[in-house]
N, C-alpha and C positions, 0 to 999 in steps of 0.2 A: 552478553545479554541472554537469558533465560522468557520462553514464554511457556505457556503453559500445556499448550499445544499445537497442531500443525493450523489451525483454522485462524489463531490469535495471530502467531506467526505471518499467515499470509495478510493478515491485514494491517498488521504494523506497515507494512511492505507497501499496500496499497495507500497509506496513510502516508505514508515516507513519498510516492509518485506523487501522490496531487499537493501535498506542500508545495514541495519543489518543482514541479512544476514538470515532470521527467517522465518519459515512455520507460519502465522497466519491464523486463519480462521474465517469467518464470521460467527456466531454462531445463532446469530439472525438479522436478515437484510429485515426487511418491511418498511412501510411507517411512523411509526411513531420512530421508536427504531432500532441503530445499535448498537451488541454486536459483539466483535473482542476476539479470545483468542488464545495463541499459541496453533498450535498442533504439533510442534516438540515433547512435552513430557506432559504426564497427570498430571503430580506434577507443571506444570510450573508455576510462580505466575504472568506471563502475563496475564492481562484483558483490554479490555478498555467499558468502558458504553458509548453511548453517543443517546441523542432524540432530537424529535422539542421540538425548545422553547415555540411554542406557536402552536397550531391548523389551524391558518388562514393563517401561516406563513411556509416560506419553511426551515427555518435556523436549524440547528441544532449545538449542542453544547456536547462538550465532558462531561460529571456529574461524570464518575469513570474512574482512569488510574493509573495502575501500570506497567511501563515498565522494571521491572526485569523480567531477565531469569533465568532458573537454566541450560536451555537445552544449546546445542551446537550450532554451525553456521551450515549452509546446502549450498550444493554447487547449488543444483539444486535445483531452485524454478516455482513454476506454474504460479507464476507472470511475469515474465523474457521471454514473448514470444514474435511473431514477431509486434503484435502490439505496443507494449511497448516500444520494440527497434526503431521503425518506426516513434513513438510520438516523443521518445528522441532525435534521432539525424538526424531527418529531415532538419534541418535549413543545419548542416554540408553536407549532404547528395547533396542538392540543390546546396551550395557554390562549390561545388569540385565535381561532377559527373562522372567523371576517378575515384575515389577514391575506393582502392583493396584491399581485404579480411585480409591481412595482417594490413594494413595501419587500416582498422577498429579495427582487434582483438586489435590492442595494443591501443587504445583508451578506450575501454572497459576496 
């Protein structure tokens, strides 16, 4: 997989933890090379590689990915904060602006 740059990249990533339900952490994360591995458990066979394709170029592309677990799901993730929530359901948020604490939780 190809993204477009190092910000899209990290947030597939983030998108990929709160699906799944998984603590990942960025393990190496500069300008040239992002390293992702779980940290729910130190045996876990979660990794992902991924660098620029090229030097002059902002692209990066995934080069290593294994998405087994061995760990469990987690309830509470560091990803899941109020900006996150904010990104996701802005559009609803604007459409319905009465819209009540209830009415949200069971959307989530």
């Amino acid at each position: 997989m190809q993204f477009a740059n190092k910000d899209e990249l990290k947030e597939a990533i983030r998108e990929y933890a709160i699906v799944q339900g998984r603590n990942v952490k960025l393990v190496r994360n500069d300008n040239k090379r992002i390293q992702a591995k779980c940290a729910g458990h130190t045996k876990c066979p979660f990794i992902l590689f991924a660098s620029k394709i090229d030097k002059d170029e902002q692209t990066f592309t995934i080069k290593t990915l294994s998405l087994e677990h061995e760990c469990t799901r987690v309830d509470k993730l560091k990803y899941t904060n109020s900006m996150w929530l904010s990104k996701r359901f802005a559009d609803k948020i604007r459409k319905n602006p009465e819209w009540d604490v209830g009415a949200f939780q069971s959307e989530t």
